[in-house]
C-alpha positions as CSV (number, residue, x, y, z in Angstrom):
1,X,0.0,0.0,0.0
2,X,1.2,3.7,-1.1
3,X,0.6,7.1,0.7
4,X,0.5,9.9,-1.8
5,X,1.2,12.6,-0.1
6,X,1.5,16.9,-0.7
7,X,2.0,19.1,1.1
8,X,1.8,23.1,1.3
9,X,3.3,24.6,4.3
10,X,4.5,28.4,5.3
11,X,7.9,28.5,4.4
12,X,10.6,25.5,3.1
13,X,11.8,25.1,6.6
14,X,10.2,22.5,9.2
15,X,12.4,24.1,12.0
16,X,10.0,27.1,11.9
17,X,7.4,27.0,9.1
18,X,4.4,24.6,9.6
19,X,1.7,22.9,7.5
20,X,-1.2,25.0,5.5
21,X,-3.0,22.0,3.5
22,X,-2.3,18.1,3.3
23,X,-3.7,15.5,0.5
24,X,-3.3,12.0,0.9
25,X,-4.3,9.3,-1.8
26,X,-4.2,5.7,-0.6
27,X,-2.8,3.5,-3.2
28,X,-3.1,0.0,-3.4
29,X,-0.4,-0.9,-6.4
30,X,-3.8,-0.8,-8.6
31,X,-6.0,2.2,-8.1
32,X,-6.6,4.5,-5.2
33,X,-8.9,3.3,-2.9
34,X,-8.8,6.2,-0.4
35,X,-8.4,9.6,-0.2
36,X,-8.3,12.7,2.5
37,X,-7.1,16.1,2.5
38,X,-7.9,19.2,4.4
39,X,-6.5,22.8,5.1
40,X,-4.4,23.1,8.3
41,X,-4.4,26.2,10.1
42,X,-1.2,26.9,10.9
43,X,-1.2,29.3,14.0
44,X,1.0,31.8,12.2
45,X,0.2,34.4,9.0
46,X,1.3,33.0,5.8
47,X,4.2,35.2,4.0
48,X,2.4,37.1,0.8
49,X,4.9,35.1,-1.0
50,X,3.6,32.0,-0.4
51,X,-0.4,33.2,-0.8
52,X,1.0,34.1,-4.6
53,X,2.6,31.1,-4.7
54,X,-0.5,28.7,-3.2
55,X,-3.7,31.0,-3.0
56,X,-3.8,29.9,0.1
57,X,-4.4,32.9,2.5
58,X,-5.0,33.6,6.0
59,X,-8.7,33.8,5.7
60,X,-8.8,30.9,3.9
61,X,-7.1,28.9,7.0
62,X,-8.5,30.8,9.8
63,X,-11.4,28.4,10.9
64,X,-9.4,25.3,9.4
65,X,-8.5,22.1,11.8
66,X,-5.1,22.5,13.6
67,X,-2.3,19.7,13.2
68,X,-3.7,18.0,16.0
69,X,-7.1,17.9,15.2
70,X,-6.0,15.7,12.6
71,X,-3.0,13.8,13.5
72,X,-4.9,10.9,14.4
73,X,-6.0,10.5,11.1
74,X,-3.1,10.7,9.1
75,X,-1.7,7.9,11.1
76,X,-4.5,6.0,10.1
77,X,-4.9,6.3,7.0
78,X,-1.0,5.9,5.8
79,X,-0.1,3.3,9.2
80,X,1.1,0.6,6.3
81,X,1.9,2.3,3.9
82,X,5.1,3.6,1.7
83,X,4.7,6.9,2.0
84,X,5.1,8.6,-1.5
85,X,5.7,12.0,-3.0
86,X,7.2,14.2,-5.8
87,X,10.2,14.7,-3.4
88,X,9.7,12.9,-0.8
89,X,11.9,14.1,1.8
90,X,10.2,17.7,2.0
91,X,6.9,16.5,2.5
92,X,8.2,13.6,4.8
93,X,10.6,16.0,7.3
94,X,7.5,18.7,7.3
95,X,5.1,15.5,8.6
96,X,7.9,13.7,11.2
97,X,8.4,17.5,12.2
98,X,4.9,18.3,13.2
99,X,4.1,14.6,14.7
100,X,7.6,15.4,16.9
101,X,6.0,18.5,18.5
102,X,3.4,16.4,19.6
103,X,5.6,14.4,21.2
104,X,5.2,11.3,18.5
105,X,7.8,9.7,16.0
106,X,5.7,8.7,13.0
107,X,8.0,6.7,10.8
108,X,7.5,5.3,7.2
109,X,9.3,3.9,4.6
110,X,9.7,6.6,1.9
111,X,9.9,6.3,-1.7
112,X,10.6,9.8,-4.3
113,X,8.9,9.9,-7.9
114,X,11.6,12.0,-8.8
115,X,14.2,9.3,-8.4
116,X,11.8,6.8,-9.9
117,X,11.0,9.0,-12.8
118,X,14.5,9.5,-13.5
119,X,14.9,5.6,-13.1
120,X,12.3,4.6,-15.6
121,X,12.0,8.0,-18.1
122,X,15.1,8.5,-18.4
123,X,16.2,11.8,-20.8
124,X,13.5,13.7,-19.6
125,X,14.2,17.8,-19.8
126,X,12.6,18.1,-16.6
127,X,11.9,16.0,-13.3
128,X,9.8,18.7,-11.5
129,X,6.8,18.2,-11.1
130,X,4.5,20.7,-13.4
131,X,7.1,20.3,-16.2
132,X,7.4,16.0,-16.3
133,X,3.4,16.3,-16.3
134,X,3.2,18.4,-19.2
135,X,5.5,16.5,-20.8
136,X,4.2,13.4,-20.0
137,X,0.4,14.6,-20.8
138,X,-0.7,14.4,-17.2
139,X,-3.4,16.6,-16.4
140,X,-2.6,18.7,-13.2
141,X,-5.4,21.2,-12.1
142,X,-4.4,23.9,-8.8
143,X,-1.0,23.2,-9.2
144,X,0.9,24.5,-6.2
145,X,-2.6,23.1,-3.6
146,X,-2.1,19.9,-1.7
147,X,-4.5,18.1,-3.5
148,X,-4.2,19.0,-7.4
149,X,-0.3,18.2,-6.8
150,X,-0.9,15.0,-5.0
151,X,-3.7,13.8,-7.6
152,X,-1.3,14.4,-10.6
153,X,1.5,12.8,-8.5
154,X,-0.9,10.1,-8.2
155,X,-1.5,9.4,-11.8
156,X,2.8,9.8,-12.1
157,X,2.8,7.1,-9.6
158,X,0.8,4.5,-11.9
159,X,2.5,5.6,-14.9
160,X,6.0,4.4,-13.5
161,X,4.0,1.0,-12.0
162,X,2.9,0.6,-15.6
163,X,6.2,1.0,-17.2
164,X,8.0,-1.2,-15.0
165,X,5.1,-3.7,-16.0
166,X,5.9,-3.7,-19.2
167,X,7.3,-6.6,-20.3
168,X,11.0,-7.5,-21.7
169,X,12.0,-7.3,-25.5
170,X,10.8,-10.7,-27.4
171,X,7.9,-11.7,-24.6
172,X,4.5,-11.3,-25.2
173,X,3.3,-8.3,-23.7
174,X,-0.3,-8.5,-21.7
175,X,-0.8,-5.0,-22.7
176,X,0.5,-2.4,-25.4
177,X,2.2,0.7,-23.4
178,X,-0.9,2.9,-24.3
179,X,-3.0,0.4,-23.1
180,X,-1.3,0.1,-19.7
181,X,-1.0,3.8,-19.9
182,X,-4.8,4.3,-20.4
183,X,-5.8,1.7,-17.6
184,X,-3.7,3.4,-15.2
185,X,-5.1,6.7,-15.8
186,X,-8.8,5.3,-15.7
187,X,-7.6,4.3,-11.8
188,X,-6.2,7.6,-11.0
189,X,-8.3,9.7,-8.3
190,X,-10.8,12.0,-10.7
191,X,-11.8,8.5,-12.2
192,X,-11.2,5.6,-9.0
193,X,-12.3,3.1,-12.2
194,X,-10.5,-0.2,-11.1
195,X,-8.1,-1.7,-13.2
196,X,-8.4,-5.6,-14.5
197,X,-9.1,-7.5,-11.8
198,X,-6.6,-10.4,-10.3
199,X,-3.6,-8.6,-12.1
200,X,-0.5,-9.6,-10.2
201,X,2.1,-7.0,-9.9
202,X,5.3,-8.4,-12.1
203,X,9.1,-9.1,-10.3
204,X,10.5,-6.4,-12.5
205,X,7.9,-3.8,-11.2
206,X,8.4,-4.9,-7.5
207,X,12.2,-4.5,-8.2
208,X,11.8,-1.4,-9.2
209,X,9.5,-0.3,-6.3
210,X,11.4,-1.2,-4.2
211,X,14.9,-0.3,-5.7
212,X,13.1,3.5,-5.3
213,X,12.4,3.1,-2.0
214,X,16.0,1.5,-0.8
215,X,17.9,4.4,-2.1
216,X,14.5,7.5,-1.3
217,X,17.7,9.5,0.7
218,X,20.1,9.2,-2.4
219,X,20.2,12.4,-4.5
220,X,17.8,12.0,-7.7
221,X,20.7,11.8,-9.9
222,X,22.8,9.8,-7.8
223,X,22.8,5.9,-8.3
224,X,23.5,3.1,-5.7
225,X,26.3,1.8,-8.3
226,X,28.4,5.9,-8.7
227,X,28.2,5.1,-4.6
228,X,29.2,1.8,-4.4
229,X,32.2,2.8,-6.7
230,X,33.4,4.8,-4.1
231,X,37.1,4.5,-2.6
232,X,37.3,3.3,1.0
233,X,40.7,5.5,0.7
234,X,41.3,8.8,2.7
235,X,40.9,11.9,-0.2
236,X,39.2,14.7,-1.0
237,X,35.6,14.5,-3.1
238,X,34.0,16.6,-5.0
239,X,30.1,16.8,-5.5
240,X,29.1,18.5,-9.2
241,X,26.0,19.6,-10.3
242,X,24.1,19.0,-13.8
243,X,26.1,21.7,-15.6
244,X,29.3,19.8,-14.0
245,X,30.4,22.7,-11.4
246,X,31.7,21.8,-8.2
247,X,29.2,22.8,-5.4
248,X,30.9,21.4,-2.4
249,X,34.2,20.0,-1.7
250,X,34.6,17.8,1.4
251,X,37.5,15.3,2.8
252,X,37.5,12.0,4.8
253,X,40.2,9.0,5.6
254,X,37.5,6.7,4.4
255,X,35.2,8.4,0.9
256,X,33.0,5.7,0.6
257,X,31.9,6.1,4.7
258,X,31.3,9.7,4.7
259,X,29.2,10.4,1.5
260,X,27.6,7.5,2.9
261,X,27.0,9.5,6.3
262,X,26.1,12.3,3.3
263,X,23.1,10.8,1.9
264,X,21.9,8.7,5.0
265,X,21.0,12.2,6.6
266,X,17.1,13.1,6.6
267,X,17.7,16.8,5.3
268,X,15.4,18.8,7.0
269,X,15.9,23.0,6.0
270,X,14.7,23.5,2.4
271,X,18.4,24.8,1.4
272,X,19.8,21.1,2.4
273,X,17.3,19.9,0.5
274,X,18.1,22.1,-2.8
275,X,21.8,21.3,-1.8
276,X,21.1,17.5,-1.7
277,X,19.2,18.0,-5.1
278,X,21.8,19.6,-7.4
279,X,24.3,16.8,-6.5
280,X,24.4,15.0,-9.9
281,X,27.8,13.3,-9.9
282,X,30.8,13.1,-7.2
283,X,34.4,12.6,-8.1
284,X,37.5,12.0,-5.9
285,X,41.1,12.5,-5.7
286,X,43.3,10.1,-3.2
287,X,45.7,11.4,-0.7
288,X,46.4,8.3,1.0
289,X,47.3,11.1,3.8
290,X,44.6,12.1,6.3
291,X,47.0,15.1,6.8
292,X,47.2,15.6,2.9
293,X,43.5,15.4,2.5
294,X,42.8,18.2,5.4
295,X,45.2,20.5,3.4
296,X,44.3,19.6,-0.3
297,X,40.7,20.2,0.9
298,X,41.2,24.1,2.7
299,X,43.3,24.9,-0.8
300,X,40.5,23.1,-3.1
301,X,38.2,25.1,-1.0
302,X,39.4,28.5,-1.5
303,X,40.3,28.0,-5.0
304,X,36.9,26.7,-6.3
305,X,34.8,28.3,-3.5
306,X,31.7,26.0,-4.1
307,X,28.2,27.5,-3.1
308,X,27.9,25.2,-0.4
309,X,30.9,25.2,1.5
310,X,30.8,28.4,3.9
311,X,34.4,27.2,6.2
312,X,37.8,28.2,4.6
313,X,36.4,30.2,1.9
314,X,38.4,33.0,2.2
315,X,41.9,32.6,0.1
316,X,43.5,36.3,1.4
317,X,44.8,36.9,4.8
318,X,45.9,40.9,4.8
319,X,46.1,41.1,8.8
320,X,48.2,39.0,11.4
321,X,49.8,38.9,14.6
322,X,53.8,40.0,14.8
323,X,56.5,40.2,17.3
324,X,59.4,42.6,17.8
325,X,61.7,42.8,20.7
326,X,62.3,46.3,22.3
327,X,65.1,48.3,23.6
328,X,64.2,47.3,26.8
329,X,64.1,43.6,26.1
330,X,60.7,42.6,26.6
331,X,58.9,40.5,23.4
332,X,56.2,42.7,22.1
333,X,53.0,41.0,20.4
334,X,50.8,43.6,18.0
335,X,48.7,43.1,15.3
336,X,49.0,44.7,11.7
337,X,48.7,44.6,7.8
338,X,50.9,42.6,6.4
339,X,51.5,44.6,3.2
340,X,53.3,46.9,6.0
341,X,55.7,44.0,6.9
342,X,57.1,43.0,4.0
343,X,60.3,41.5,5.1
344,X,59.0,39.8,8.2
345,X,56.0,37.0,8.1
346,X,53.3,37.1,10.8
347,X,53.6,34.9,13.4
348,X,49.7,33.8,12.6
349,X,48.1,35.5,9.5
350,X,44.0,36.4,10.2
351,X,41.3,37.9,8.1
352,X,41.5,41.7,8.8
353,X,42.7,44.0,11.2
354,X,39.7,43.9,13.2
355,X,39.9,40.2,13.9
356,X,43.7,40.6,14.3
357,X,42.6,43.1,17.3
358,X,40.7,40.5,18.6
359,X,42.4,38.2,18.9
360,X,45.2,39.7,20.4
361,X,43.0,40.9,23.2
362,X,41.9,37.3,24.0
363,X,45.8,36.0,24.2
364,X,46.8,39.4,26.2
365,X,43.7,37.6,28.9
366,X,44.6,34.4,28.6
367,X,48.3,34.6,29.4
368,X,48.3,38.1,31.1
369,X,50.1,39.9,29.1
370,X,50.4,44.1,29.2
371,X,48.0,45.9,26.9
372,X,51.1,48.6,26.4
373,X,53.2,46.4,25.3
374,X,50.8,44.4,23.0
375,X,50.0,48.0,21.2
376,X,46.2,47.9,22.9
377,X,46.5,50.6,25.0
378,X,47.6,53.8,24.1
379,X,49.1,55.7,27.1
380,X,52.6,57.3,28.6
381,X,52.2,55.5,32.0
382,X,50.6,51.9,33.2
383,X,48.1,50.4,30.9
384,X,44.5,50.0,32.3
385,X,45.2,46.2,34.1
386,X,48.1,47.3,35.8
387,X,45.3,50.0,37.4
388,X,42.6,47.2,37.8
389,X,46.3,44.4,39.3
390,X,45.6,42.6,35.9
391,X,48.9,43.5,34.6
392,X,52.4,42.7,36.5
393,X,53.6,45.9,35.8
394,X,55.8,45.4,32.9
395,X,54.6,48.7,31.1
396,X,56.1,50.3,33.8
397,X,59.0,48.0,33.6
398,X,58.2,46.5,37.2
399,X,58.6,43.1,36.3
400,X,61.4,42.2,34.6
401,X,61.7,40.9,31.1
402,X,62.7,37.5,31.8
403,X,59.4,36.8,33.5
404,X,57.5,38.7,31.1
405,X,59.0,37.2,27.9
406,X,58.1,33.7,29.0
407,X,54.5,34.6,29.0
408,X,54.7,36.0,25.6
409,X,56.3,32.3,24.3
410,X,53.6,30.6,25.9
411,X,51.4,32.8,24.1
412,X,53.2,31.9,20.8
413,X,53.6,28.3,21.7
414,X,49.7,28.5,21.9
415,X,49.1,29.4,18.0
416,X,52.4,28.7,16.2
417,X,54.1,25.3,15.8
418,X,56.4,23.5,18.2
419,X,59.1,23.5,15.7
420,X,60.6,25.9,13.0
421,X,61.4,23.8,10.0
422,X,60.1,20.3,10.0
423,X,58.6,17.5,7.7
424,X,55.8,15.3,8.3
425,X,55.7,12.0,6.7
426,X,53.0,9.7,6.2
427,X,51.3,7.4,4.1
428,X,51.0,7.8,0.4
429,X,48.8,6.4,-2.1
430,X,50.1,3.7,-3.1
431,X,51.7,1.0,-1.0
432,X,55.7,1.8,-2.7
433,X,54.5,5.8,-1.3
434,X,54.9,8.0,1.2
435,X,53.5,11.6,1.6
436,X,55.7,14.6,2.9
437,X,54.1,17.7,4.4
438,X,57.0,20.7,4.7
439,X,57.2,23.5,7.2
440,X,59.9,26.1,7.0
441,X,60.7,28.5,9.3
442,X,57.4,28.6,10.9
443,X,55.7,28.4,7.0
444,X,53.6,25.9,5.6
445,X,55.4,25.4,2.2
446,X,52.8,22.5,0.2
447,X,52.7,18.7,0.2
448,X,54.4,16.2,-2.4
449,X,54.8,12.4,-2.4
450,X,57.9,10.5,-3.1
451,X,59.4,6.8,-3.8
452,X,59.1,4.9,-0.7
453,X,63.2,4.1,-1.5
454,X,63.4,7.9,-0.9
455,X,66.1,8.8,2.1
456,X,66.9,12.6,2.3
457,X,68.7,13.9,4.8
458,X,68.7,17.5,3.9
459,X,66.1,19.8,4.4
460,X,66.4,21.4,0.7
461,X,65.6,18.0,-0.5
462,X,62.2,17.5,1.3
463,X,61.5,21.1,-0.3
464,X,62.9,20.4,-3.2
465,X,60.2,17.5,-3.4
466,X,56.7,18.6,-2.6
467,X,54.5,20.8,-4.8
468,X,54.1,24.9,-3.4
469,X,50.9,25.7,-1.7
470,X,50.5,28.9,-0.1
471,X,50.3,29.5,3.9
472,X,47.5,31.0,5.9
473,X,45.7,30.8,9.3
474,X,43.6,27.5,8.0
475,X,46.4,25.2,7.2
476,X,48.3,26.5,10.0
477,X,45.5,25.2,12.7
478,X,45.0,22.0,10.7
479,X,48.3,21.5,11.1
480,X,48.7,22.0,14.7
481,X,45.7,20.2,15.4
482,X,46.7,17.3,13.7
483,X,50.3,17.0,15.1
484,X,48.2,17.1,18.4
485,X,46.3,13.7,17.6
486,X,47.3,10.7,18.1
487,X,48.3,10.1,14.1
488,X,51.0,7.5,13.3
489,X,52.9,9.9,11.3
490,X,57.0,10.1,11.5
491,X,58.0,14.1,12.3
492,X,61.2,15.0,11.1
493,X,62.5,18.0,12.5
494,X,65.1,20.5,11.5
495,X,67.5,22.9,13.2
C-alpha cells in the first residue's frame, strides 16, 4: 500500500514553518482506494509570497483544523503504507516535524517519484513536477494546492508502475504501453475506475518499487552503483551539479563512509534539500594522507569556492599577529597589515585587522600579558590592568623581562608550531609511497609524495620535493591540530 502525499506549508523550513493544506491518496499498487485532504491552520500568517505562490491565504485557513485535530487520522490512514511524494523528503521531514511536536515519532518507509521517474523515463528535460506532467500529458489542475499536486503525483505514480510492467523485449506483452498507460489513468483519483481484476504485480515492477524506496535519501541523480564505486581510501571528493560545477568539496580517511554519512541524513531545512538535489555526480582524488586530505581540501576550497561550502572560503589573509623585541628587552606581540611588513612574516596571519585586534586581546587575557606592550593601549604610563592588578607591571617596567618574555612564548607556543622547520611524513597512495608535508621557518610550504626508497637527509631535499601551496591561518591550525592527535605519522625536525 502507497501514501500519496502533498503538502503546502508556510515557508521551506520544518524548523519554523508549519503545515497549511495536506492530500493524501491511498494506493493500493492498482487504483486509489482512499483519499483525504484538508487545510491546516497553521497558527501563524502565511508570507504574501507564499499566498501568490498557493492561493492559500489567511482567511482561507482561519477556521481550518489544527495539526492536531487531525494527526490521528493521518496515522490512520497511511499506518502501512510507503509513503510517497514528488520529493519525498520535503513533505516527509514537514510530517515527522509536526508529529515530533506532539511528542510522537511517526516513521514510514519513503519512496521519491523524482528518483523513480528519473529511473524509468530516463532523458527527460525536466523532473519537477509541473514540467514532467506536461511533458508526460498528465493533467494537473491547482498546481501549487495539496490536492491538485498529490492527484497528478498520483497518476505519475501508476505511470512508473505501468512502465515497469511492461514486459521485456521478445515476450508477449499483456498489454500495449498505451494500453497500460490508459488503464492506469482510468484508476487515478478524478476516475477511482478499477483496473483488471486479479492482475499480479510483475518481479521487474516490484524491483523497481522497491529499488526507489531502498535508495528514497540518495540524490535523484545519484545511483547506488556511482556510490558503491566509491574509494574506502582517505581523499578529497568533489560533488558537481548537472552543468558539471563543483558545489561542495569535502574530505575523509575513508570516501565511501562519509558520502555514505552524506546521503543517509534526513535533510530537514529547504536549502539542504536544494543542496542535496543539485548533487548530480561526485568525483574523488586520493591522498592516502589524512593530513594531505585536510590541506588539499582548505586549498580546493578556497580555489573553487563551491556554493555550499561556507568554512575556509576565504583565500586572502591581509592582517596578522607579529613580534618585535624592544630596547628594553621585553617580546612585544601587535597586530597589523601585512603589506606593511614585508620582510617579516606574521607569526599567525588572520582575516583583517579587526579580527587581528581581537584576537590579540583574547591572548593578552589568557596569558596576562600588558595591553602597552601588546600596542592595545595607548598611554605614557601603566596600561588600564596594571590599574585594575591585571597587569604585572611590565609597562612600567616593574617586572622584569625575563618573566615577562616567557608569558609571551607561551602565548606563541599557543598558536604557532612546536618546531621551526620540519617534515611530516605519512602514508601515500600507493603502498611503494609516502607523503611529505613541509614547514619552514614557521611556513607551511605545500605537500608532495615520493618513492618509498626515498632517504633525504637534507632539508632542501624534502622542499625540493613537494609541490608549493600557499600558507595561511587554516592550514596552520590544521596542522597544529593534527600534530596534536594521536596520528601514526614520522615528524622529522630541523634545526
Amino acid at each position: 500500500m502507497y501514501a500519496i502525499i502533498d503538502l503546502e506549508t508556510t515557508g521551506g523550513q520544518p524548523a519554523q514553518d508549519r503545515i497549511t493544506e495536506i492530500a493524501i491518496y491511498i494506493h493500493d499498487g492498482e487504483k486509489v482506494v482512499d483519499e483525504f485532504s484538508t487545510l491546516l491552520n497553521p497558527g501563524r500568517n502565511i508570507p504574501f509570497f507564499i499566498t501568490q505562490l498557493t492561493g492559500i491565504s489567511d482567511d482561507m485557513v482561519r477556521d481550518a483544523p489544527k495539526f492536531h485535530e487531525v494527526a490521528r487520522k493521518i496515522v490512520e490512514i497511511t499506518e502501512g503504507c510507503v509513503f510517497v511524494a514528488h520529493n519525498v523528503r520535503f513533505d516527509y521531514s514537514f510530517l515527522k516535524k509536526e508529529f515530533a511536536d506532539l511528542g510522537y515519532n511517526y516513521s514510514r518507509k519513503t519512496l521519491c517519484t523524482v528518483r523513480l521517474s528519473r529511473s524509468l523515463m530516463p532523458g527527460q528535460p525536466s523532473y519537477s513536477l509541473g514540467k514532467l506532467c506536461q511533458n508526460i500529458g498528465i493533467p494537473l489542475q491547482d498546481r501549487h494546492r495539496a490536492t491538485g499536486d498529490a492527484a497528478a503525483t498520483a497518476i505519475l505514480f501508476g505511470r512508473l508502475l505501468a512502465i515497469s510492467q511492461q514486459p521485456e523485449a521478445g515476450t508477449d506483452p499483456e498489454l500495449s504501453p498505451a494500453d497500460a498507460l490508459a488503464a492506469v489513468d482510468a484508476a487515478a483519483p478524478a476516475g477511482r475506475k478499477p483496473a483488471a481484476a486479479g492482475k499480479q504485480p510483475s518481479p521487474r515492477k516490484i524491483k523497481a518499487v522497491q529499488e526507489a524506496i531502498k535508495t528514497a535519501l540518495l540524490p535523484p541523480n545519484i545511483t547506488p552503483e556511482k556510490v558503491a564505486s566509491l574509494p574506502q581510501e582517505a581523499g578529497v571528493y568533489y560533488f558537481h551539479d548537472e552543468q558539471g560545477e563543483v558545489i561542495y568539496v569535502g574530505k575523509s580517511i575513508n570516501i565511501y563512509k562519509r558520502i555514505q554519512q552524506h546521503f543517509a541524513v534526513d535533510y530537514k531545512s529547504r536549502k539542504s534539500i536544494e543542496f542535496k538535489n543539485s548533487i548530480s555526480d561526485i568525483t574523488w582524488e586520493l591522498t592516502g594522507s589524512e593530513l594531505v586530505a585536510l590541506l588539499y581540501e582548505s586549498h580546493e576550497i578556497k580555489r573553487l569556492k563551491p556554493l555550499y561550502n561556507r568554512a575556509q572560503r576565504r583565500s586572502v589573509f591581509p592582517a596578522g599577529i607579529f613580534l618585535r623585541t624592544d630596547e628594553q628587552g621585553y617580546k612585544r606581540l601587535y597586530y597589523g597589515r601585512a603589506d606593511d611588513h614585508t620582510e617579516s612574516h606574521p607569526l599567525i596571519a588572520l582575516g583583517n585587522q579587526y579580527k587581528a585586534k581581537g584576537f590579540l586581546f583574547h591572548k593578552v587575557a589568557k596569558f596576562n600579558l600588558c595591553q602597552k606592550l601588546c600596542d592595545l593601549y595607548k598611554t605614557q604610563g601603566a596600561c588600564f590592568d596594571y590599574q585594575v592588578h591585571r597587569c604585572k607591571g611590565a609597562c612600567l617596567g616593574l617586572e622584569p623581562a625575563e618573566e615577562y618574555n616567557k608569558r609571551v612564548e607561551e602565548a606563541i607556543e599557543s598558536f604557532t608550531y612546536e618546531h621551526g622547520s620540519f617534515v611530516v611524513i605519512g602514508q601515500g597512495r600507493r603502498p611503494d609511497e609516502k607523503s611529505l608535508v613541509v614547514v619552514e621557518n614557521g611556513r607551511y610550504m605545500g605537500f608532495g609524495y615520493v618513492d618509498e626508497t626515498f632517504t633525504a637527509r637534507r632539508f632542501p631535499d624534502f622542499r625540493d620535493a613537494i609541490t608549493r601551496y600557499n600558507d595561511n591561518k587554516d592550514v596552520q591550525q590544521i596542522i597544529r591540530q593534527y600534530l596534536r592527535t594521536s596520528h601514526k605519522d614520522k615528524v622529522k625536525v630541523f634545526s
